[in-house]
C-alpha positions as CSV (number, residue, x, y, z in Angstrom):
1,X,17.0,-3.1,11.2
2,X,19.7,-0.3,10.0
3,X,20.6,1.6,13.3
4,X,20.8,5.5,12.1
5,X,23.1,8.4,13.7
6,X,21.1,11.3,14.9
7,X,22.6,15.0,16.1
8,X,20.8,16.8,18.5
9,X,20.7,20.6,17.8
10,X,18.7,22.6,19.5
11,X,16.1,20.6,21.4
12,X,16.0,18.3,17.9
13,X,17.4,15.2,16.3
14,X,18.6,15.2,13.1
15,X,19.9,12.1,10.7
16,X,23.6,12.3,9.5
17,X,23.7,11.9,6.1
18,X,23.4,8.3,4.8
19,X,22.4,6.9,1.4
20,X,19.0,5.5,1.6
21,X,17.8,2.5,0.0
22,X,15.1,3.0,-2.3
23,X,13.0,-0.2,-3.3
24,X,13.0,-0.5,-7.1
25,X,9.7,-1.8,-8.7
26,X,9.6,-4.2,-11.3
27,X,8.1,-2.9,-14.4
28,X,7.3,-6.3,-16.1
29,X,3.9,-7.4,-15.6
30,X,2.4,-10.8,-15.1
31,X,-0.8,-12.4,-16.8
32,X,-4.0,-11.2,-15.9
33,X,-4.9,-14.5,-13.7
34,X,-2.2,-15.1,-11.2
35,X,-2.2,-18.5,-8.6
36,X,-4.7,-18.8,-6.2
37,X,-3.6,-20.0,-2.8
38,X,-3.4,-23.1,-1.8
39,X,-6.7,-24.9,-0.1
40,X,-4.9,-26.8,1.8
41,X,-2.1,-24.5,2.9
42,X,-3.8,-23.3,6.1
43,X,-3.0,-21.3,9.3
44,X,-4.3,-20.2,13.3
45,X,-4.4,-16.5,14.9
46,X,-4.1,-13.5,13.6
47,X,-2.0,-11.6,10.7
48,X,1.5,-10.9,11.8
49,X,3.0,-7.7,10.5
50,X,6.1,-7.2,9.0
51,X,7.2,-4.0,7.5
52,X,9.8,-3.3,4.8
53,X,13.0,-2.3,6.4
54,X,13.0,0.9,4.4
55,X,9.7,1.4,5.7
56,X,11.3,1.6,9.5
57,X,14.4,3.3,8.1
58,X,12.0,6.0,7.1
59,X,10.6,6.9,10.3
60,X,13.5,6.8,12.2
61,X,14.8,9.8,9.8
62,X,11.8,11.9,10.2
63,X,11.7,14.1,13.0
64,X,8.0,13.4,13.5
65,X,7.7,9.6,13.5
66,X,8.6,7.0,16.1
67,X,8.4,3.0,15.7
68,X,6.1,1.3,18.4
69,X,5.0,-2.6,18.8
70,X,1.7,-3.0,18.2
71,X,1.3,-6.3,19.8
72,X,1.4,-7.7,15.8
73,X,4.5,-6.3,14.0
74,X,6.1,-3.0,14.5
75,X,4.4,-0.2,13.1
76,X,4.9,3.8,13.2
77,X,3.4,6.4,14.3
78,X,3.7,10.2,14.9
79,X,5.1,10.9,17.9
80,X,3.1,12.8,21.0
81,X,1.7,16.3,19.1
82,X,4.1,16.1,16.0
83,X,1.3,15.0,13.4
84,X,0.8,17.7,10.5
85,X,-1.1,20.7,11.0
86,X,-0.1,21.0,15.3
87,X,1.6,23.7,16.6
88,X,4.8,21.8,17.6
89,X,4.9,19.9,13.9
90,X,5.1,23.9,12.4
91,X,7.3,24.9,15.5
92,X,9.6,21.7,14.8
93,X,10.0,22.1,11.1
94,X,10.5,25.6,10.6
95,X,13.3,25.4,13.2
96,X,14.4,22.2,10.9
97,X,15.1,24.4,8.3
98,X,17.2,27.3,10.2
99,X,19.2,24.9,11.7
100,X,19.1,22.4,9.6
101,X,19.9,24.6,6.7
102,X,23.1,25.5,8.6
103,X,23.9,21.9,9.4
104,X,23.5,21.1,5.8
105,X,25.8,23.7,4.2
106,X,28.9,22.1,6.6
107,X,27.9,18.9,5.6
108,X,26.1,17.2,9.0
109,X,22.7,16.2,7.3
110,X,21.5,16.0,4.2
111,X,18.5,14.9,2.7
112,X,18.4,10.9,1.6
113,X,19.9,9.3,-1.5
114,X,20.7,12.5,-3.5
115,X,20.1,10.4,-7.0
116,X,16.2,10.0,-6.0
117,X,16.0,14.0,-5.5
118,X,13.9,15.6,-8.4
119,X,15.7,18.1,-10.3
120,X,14.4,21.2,-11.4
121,X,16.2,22.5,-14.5
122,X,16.2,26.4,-15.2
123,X,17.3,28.0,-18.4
124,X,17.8,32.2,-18.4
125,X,18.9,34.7,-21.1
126,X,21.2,37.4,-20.0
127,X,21.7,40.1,-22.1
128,X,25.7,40.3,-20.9
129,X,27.5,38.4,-22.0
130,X,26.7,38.0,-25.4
131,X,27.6,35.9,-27.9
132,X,29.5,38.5,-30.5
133,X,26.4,39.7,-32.5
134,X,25.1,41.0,-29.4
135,X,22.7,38.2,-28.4
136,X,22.0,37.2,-25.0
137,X,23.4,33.8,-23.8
138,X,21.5,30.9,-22.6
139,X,22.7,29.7,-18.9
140,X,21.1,26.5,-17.8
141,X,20.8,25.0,-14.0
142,X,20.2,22.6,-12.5
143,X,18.7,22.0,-9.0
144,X,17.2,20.0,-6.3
145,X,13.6,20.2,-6.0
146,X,12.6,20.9,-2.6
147,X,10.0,20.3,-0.7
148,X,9.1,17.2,-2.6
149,X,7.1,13.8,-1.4
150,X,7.7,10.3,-1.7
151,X,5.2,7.5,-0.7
152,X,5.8,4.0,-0.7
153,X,3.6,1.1,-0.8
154,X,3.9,-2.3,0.2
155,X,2.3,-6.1,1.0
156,X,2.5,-9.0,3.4
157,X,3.6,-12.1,1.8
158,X,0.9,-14.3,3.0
159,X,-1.9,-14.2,0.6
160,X,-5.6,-14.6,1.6
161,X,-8.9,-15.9,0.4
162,X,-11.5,-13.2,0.1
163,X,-14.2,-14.6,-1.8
164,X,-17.3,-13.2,-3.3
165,X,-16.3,-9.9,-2.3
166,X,-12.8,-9.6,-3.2
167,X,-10.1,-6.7,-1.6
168,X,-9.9,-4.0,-4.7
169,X,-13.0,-1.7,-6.0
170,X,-16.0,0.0,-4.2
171,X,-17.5,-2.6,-2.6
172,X,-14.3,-4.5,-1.6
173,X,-13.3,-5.5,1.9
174,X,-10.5,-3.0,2.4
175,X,-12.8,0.2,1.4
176,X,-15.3,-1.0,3.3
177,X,-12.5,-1.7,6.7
178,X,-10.8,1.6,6.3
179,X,-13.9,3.8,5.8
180,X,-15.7,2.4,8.6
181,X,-12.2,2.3,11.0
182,X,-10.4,5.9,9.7
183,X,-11.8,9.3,11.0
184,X,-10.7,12.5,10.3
185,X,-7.2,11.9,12.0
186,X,-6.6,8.3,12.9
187,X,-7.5,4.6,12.0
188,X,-9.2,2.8,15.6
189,X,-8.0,-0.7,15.6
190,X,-11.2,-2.4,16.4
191,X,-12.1,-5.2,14.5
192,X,-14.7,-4.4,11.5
193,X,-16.6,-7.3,10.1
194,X,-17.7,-7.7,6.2
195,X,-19.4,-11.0,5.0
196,X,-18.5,-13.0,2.1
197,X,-19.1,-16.0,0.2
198,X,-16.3,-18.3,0.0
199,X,-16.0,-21.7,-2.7
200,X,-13.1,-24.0,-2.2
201,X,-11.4,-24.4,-5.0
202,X,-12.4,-27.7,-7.0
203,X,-10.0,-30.6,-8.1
204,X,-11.6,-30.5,-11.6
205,X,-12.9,-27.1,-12.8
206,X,-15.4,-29.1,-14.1
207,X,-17.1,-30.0,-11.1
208,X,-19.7,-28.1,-8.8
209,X,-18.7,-27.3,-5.1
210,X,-20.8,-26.1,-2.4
211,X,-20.7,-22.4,-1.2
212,X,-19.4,-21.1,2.3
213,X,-20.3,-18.0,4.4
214,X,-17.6,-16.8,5.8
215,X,-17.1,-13.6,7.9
216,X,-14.1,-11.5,7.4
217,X,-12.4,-9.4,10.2
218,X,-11.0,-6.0,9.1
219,X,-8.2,-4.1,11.3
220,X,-6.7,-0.7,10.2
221,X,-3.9,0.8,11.7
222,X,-3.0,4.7,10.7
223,X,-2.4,8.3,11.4
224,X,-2.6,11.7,8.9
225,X,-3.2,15.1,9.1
226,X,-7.0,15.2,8.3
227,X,-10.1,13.8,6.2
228,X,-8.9,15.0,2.8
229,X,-6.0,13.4,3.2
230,X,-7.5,9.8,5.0
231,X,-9.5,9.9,1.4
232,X,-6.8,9.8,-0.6
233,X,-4.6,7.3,1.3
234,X,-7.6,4.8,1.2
235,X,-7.7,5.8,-2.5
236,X,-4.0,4.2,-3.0
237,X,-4.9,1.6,-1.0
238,X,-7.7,0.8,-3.6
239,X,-5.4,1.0,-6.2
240,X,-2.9,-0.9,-5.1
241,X,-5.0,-3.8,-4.5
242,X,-6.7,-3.9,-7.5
243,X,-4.3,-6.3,-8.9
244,X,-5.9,-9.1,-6.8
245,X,-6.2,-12.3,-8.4
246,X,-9.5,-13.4,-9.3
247,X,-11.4,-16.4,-11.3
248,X,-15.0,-17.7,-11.7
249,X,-15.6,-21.1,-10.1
250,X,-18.8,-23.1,-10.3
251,X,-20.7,-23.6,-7.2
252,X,-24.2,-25.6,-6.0
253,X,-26.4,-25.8,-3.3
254,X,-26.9,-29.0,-2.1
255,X,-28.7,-28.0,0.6
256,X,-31.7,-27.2,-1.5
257,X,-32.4,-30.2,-4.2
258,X,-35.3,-30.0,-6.4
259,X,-37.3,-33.3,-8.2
260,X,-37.8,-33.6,-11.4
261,X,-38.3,-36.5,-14.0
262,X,-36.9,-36.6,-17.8
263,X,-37.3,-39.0,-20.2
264,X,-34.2,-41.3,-21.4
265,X,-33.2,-42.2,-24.6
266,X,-35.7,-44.7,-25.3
267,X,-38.2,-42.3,-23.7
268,X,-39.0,-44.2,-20.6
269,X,-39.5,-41.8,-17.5
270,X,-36.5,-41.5,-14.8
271,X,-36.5,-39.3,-11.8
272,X,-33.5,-36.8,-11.8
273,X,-31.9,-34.7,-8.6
274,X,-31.2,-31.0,-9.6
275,X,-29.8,-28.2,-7.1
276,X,-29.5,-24.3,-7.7
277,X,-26.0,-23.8,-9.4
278,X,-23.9,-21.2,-11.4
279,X,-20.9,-19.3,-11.5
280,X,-19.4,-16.8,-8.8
281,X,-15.9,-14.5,-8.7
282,X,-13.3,-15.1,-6.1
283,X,-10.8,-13.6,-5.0
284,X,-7.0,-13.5,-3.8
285,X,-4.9,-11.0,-2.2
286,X,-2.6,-10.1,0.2
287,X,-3.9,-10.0,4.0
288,X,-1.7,-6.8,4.7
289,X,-0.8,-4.0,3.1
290,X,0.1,-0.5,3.8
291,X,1.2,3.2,2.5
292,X,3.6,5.5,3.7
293,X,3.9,8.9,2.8
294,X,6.7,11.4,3.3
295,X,7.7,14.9,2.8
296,X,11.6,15.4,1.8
297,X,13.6,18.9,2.7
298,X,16.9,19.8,2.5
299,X,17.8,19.6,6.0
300,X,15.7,16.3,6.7
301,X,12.4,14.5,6.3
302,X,8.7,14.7,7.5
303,X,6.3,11.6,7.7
304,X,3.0,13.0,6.5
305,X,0.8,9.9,7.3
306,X,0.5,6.3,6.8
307,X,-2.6,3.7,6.8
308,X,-2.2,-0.1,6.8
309,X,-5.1,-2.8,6.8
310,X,-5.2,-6.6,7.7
311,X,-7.8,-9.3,6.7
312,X,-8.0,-12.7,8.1
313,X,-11.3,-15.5,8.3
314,X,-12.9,-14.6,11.4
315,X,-13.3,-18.7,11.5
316,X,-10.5,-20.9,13.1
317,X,-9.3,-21.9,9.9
318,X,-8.4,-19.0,7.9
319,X,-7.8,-18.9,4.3
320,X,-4.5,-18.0,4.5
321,X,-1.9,-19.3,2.0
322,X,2.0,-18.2,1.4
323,X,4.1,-16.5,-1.0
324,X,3.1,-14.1,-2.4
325,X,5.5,-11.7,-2.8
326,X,6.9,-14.2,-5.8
327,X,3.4,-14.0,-6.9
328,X,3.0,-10.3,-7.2
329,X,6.6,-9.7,-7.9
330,X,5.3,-9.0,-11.7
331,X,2.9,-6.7,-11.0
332,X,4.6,-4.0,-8.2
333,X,5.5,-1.5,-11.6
334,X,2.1,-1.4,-12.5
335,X,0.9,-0.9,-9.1
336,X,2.8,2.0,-8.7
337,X,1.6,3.2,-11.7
338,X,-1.9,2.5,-10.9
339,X,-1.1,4.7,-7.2
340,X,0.2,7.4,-9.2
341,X,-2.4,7.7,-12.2
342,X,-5.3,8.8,-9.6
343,X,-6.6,11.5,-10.6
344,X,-4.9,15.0,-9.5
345,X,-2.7,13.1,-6.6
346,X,-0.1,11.5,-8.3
347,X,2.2,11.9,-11.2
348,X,3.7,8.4,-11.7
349,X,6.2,5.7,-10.7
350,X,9.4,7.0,-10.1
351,X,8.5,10.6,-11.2
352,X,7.9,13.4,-8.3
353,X,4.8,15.5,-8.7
354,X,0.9,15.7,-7.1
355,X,0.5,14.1,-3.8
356,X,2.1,11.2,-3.5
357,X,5.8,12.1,-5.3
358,X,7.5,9.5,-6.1
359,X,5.9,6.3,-5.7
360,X,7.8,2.9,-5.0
361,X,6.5,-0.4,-4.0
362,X,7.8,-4.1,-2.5
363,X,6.4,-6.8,-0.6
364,X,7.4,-8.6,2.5
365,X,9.0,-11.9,2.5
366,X,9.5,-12.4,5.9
């Protein structure tokens, strides 16, 4: 982890200026149907977090966020009465931009990497000077747009097995773990179940395999400012898990045969053995993943929430198969673009605008 100089002004710590290291998103996509994990790659206990260094770099620049072990991984958090919309949060941040403002202008802080600031671009005509026939001139500037927001999104390289139900959409596992886990401020961490129906994937495609029940344990970890703003967090997080991978496979119960008798080809009578068959989705994904989003002024930074989710097999053997970061390394550009083409709350990869800014993803690998 990058170790950042602070300054303490005033009862506050500031971040002297650094460059900060933006994760670029790869804009080529992959096919449709990406590799489903391994059957037989299999592992014990529970998910083990580990967030994107630029994730922690974040938070230690904000003046609102602290890191903390959360017995998994390290994860952040506000710190004590700093989360947006409390007194001290307004009391902090309007004192941020006094002193901070004066810091800035002799060059102790600054905000982060000043080529990922969006520029707003002005152009006035003045009626003096003109331009010899008594026209105005055009003057054009050019400056940083402040306040402005950035979010970041990110996945675990391990990949799971979610079945019948899969990760993305309505009905998926993460909705239904982060609606049931995230109230109006926070995420509890208690585990939330969601059943699924799990087939093992068969050594011909042709064959038939035997379906699985499996129960899937759901643990969200998060803080933001209120309900509105839970809704769309859990909103990105739908989005960026859309790009699961997910494929038919056959399935049949052999648990419930039925007799019958047919006739052969010379039309002599044989008994058969049939069982209730078909068809059924399944599906692949990470089994962590997580948004961050902050709020970038001149004189420093402002985490404005976050909201990470884990899945694992709630079985000894878990589902669990490895990486994936090389398998959704295709696919981070259009996730970003699917986070920021929600409706009214983003703009879109790499462009700042609506409520998550700009919008930048990676994955994990250790």
């Amino acid at each position: 982890m990058t170790l950042v100089a602070h300054r303490s002004v005033l009862g506050l710590t500031f971040p002297l200026r650094k460059r900060s290291l933006l994760i670029k998103s790869s804009n080529q996509d992959s096919a449709d149907l990406l590799p489903r994990a391994s059957p037989n790659n299999l592992d014990q206990g529970e998910v083990h977090i580990t967030l994107p260094k630029e994730v922690l770099e974040d938070c230690e620049k904000a003046f609102n966020c602290e890191t903390y072990d959360s017995g998994r991984g390290i994860l952040t958090r506000f710190k004590k009465g700093m989360g947006p919309g409390t007194p001290s949060y307004k009391a902090n941040k309007d004192l941020g931009a006094v002193v901070g403002g004066r810091l800035a202008r002799r060059g102790g802080i600054g905000p982060p990497d000043m080529t990922a600031v969006p520029m707003t671009t002005t152009t006035a005509t003045k009626g003096s000077p003109t331009d010899g026939n008594g026209n105005g001139v055009s003057a054009t500037t050019t400056a940083p747009s402040f306040p402005y927001s950035s979010t970041r999104v990110f996945f675990g390289n391990q990949s799971l097995q979610y079945g019948s139900i899969g990760a993305s959409g309505d009905n998926g596992a993460i909705r239904f773990g982060l609606m049931a886990a995230c109230n109006a401020g926070q995420c509890d961490t208690l585990d939330k179940e969601v059943g699924t129906t799990y087939i093992s994937p068969p050594a011909d495609s042709a064959l038939y395999v035997p379906r699985e029940a499996v129960t899937l344990i759901v643990k969200a970890y998060g803080d933001y400012e209120n309900i509105t703003e839970r809704d769309k967090l859990i909103q990105a997080m739908i989005g960026a898990a859309s790009k699961e991978n997910c494929v038919d496979i056959r399935w049949w119960d052999s648990a419930n045969p039925s007799w019958g008798f047919a006739l052969d080809n010379q039309g002599f009578p044989f008994s058969t053995q049939t069982s209730p068959r078909g068809r059924l989705r399944q599906c692949t994904q990470t089994n962590y993943m997580g948004v961050t989003r902050y709020e970038y002024h001149p004189w420093g930074s402002a985490k404005k929430g976050n909201m990470l989710v884990t899945v694992q097999w709630k079985q000894s053997t878990q589902g669990v198969g490895t990486n994936w970061c090389s398998v959704v390394s295709g696919v981070l550009g259009s996730i970003a673009g699917i986070v920021g083409a929600i409706p009214g709350l983003g703009a879109a990869a790499g462009i700042a605008g609506g409520f998550f800014g700009i919008i930048s993803t990676s994955c994990s690998v250790t």
